[in-house]
N, C-alpha and C positions, 0 to 999 in steps of 0.2 A: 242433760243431756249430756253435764254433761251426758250423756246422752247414751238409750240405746239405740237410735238410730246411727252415730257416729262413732260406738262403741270398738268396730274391730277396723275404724280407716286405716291405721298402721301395721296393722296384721298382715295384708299381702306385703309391706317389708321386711317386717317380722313379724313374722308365721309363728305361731304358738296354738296350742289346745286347752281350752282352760281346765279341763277335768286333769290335763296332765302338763305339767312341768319338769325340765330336765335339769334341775339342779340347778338354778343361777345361786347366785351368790350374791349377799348386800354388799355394797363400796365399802371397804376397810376403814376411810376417811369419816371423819365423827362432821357435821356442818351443823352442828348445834353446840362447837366448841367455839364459834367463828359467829355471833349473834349481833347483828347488824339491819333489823328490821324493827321499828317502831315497838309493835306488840311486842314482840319476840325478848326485845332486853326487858319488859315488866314480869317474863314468866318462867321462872325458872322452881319454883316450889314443886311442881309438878312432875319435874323429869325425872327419870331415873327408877319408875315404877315398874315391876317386871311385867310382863301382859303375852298374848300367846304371840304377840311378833319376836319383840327384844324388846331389852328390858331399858333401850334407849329409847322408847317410845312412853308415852304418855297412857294413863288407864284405857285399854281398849275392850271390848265386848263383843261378842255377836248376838245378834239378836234372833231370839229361839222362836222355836213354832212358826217359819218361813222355810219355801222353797226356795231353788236357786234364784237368785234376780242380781239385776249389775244395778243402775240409776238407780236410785230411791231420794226424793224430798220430802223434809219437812211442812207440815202444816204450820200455820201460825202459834200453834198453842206448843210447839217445843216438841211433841210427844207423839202425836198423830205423824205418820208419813205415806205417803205414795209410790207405788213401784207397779211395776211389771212383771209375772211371775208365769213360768210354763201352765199352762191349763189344757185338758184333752179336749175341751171345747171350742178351743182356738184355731183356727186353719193350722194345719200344720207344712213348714216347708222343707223346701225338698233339702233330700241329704246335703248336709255340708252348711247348710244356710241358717242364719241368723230369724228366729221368726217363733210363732207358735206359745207366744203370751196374750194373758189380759192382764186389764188393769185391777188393783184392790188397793186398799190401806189396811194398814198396819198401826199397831205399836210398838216402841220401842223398847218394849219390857217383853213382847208377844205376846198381852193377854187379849187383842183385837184382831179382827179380822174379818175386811168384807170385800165381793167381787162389786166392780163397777159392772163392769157389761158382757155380754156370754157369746159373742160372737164376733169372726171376723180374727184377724191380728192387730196387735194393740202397741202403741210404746208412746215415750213422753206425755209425762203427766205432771199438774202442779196445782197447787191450791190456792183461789180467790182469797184474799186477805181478810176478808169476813168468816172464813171458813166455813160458810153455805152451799160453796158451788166449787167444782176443779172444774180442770180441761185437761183434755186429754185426745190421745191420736187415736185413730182406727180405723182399718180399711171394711167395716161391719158393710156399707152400703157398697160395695164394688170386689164383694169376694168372687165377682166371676174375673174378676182380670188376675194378673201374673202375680204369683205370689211375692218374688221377689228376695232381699235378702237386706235386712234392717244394718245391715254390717257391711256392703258394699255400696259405695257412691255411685257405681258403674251399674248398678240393680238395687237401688231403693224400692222399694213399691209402690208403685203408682197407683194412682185413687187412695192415697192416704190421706186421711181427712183432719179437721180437728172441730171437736166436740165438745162443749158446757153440760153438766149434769149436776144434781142434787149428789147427796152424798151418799148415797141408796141407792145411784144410778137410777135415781127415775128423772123426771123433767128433762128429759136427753134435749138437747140444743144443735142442730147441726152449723156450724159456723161457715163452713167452708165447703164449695162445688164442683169439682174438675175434677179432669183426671190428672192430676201433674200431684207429687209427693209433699205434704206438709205437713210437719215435726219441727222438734227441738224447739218445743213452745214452754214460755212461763208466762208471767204477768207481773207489772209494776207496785209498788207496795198501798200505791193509794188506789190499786182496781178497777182503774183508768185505760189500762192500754195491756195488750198481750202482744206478745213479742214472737214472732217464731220463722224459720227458716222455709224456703221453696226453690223447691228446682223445677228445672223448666228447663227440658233439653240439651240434661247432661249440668247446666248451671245453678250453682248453689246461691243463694241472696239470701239477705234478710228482712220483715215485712213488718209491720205495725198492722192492727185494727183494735177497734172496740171490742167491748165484751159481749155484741151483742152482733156482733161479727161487720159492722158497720165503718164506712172509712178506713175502709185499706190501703193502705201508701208502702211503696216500695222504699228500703230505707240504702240499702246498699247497690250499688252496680257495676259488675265487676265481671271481666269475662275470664281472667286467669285467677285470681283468688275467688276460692271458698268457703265462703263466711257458715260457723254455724255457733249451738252452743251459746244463746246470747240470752243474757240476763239480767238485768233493772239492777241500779245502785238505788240507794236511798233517795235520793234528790227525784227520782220519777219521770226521768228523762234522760238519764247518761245507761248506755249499753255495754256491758263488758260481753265480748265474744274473741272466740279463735278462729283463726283462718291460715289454710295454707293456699299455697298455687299447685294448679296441674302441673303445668310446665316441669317443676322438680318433681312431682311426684311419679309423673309416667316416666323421667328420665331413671326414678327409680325401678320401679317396677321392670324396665327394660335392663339393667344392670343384673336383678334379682332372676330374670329370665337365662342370661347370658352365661351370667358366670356363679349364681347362687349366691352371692353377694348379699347381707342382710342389712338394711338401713333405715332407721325411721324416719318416716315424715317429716320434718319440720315445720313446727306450725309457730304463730307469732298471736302475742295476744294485743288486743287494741281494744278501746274505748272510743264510743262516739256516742251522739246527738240522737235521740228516737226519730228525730225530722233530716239525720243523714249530714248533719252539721260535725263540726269539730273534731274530725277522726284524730286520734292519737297512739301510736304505735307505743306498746309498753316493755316490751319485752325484746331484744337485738341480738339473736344469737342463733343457732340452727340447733337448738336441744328442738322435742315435741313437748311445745308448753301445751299440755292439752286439754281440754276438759277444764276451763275455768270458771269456778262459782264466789262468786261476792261475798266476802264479808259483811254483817249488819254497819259495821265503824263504817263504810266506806272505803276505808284506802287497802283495805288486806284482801285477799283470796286467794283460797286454794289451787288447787293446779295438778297435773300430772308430767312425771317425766319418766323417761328410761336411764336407767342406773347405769344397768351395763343391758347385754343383747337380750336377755330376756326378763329381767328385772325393772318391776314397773313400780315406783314409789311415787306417794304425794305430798307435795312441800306446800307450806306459805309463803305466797309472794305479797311484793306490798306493789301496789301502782307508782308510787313515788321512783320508785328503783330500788337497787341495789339486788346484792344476794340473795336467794330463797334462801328458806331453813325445813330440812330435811322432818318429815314427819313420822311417816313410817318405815321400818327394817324390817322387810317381809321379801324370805328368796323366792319370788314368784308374782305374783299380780296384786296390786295395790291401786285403786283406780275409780273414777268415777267419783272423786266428794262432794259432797253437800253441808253447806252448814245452816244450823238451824237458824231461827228467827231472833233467839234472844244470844245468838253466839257463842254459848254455852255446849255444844255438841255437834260433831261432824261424822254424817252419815257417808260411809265408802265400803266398795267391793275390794274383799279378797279373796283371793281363787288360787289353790296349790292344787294334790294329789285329790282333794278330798271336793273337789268342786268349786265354785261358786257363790260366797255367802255374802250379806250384809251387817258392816260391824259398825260399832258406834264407838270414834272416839273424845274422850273429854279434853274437852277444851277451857274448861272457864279459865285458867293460869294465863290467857291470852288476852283476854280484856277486849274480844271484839263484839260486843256488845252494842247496840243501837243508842245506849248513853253516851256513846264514844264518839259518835258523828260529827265531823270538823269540815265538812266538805271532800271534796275528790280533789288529793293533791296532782301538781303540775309534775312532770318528769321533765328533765336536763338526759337526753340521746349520749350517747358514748360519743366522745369526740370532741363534743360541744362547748 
């Protein structure tokens, strides 16, 4: 999720169309001359390979025989992934809005391809660690309420649900009953707990239950920050997620109203406890760290930031601190990563002239592999 539920929140500060891009420009500044992250000094064999970003970037792909889609995760087995892709079957929403997907899997070669479910609008989806059963959002049982708009916090869809199914889309599961918005769901590596985000009156949190939709506990509570985007480290109990607050955010939007003024969100990434215990701020700075997904090692994940006003790149960060290292040089939208299971490939959208795709870049020169597991290192705050 990172998210298409949470896909375009910086967009009303910076306003962009993803079929069309007006020219940004990569930073001039090379931050892969400046390697100061754990992984990062083991991998350098790999750089320097030309690929359709720049040739600062590492072997990159896209993967063929797919529609447009932004979020996509991997399955356990590396190869299989999950997304969301436009279908005419889908509600469609109204002009201007975010909406009008289901779910399917894929491979990442595109020699697969199946729909999960045919009705309704769909997003956030992720795969049970057995790989028998995903979960995934849909408003299938509440297509008479407001469509809504998966890319506005100010109009999510309500009666968004979240759902368990066979991998055929049969044995549907419904896990969840209300009208109130629920997304930005994954689940823990030992298939114990799914994670996923709820509003409730304009308020974003984050929630814990079983897989059987059972023991629901509220994990976050927070009336200015909101939490989404949260996702299990190896240990089966620590949460990585992003959060920003209203407060700055409407102060923006009022600025972008005023005087056209373009600025992104600020979002901060933090780690805590599935039981709400040991929040830890990771990240001290006002970029939009956004969209973060776990490395299998534990201590790395990827991220999103803005370069410059309309340049959207995604770096490695480490939890410990320090510097990111810039991954992709792409003038236009770079966003959304995913790494797989065995840490070996990161699934991310990019989006110029020509739309919307899903590309795959290699990682293995990075070593973040689940062999690598040392525990979730501590952070030292700036100042400290």
């Amino acid at each position: 999720m990172r998210i298409l539920a949470e896909r375009l929140i910086v967009v009303i500060a910076v306003p962009l169309t993803f079929s069309i891009f007006p020219g940004a420009c990569s930073n001039n500044d090379d931050p892969a001359s400046d390697r100061k992250l754990d992984a990062v000094t083991q991998a350098s064999s790999g750089a320097g390979v030309e690929t359709s970003g720049s040739d600062q970037e590492l072997p990159v792909w896209q993967v063929p025989n797919i529609p447009a889609a932004a979020e996509a995760y991997y399955a356990p087995d590396s190869y299989h992934f999950i997304a969301q892709t436009p279908d005419p079957d889908a509600q469609q929403p109204e002009e201007g809005s975010i909406g009008g997907s289901l779910t399917y899997i894929y491979t990442d070669d595109g020699k697969f391809r199946r729909r999960i479910n045919d009705h309704g609008q769909d997003a956030c989806a992720f795969f049970f660690p057995d790989q028998k059963r995903i979960v995934w959002t849909s408003t299938r049982d509440h297509m008479d309420m407001p469509l809504g708009d998966w890319g506005d916090d100010k109009s999510y869809p309500p009666g968004a649900e979240l759902y368990t199914s066979d991998l055929e889309g049969k044995d549907i599961r419904r896990l969840t009953n209300n009208e109130w918005y629920e997304a930005e769901v994954s689940i823990s590596p030992d298939g114990q707990w799914i994670v996923f985000g709820r509003q409730i009156d304009g308020r974003m949190d984050l929630w814990r239950m079983r897989p059987d939709g059972a023991d629901e506990q509220q994990i976050t509570f927070t009336d200015d920050w909101q939490e989404g985007a949260p996702f299990y480290l190896p240990d089966n109990e620590t949460i990585i997620f992003r959060a920003w607050r209203t407060s700055v955010k409407n102060k923006i939007r009022e600025e972008f109203s005023a005087n056209g003024t373009r600025r992104a969100t600020p979002m901060t990434v933090f780690t805590t406890k599935h039981d709400g215990s040991n929040l830890v701020q990771r990240t001290f700075d006002d970029d939009m760290n956004w969209a973060p997904y776990p490395a299998p090692d534990g201590r790395h994940y990827v991220f999103v930031r803005i370069v410059e006003t309309r340049n959207w790149e995604v770096y490695l960060g480490d939890l410990a601190g320090g510097d990111p290292l810039r991954l992709t040089y792409f003038p236009g939208f770079d966003g959304l990563p995913s790494l797989s299971p065995d840490g070996t490939k990161m699934l991310f959208a990019r989006a110029g002239s020509g739309g919307i795709s899903t590309y795959v870049m290699d990682m293995t020169s990075f070593d973040l592999g689940p062999e690598n597991w040392r525990g979730i290192p501590d952070i030292k705050p700036p100042g400290d």
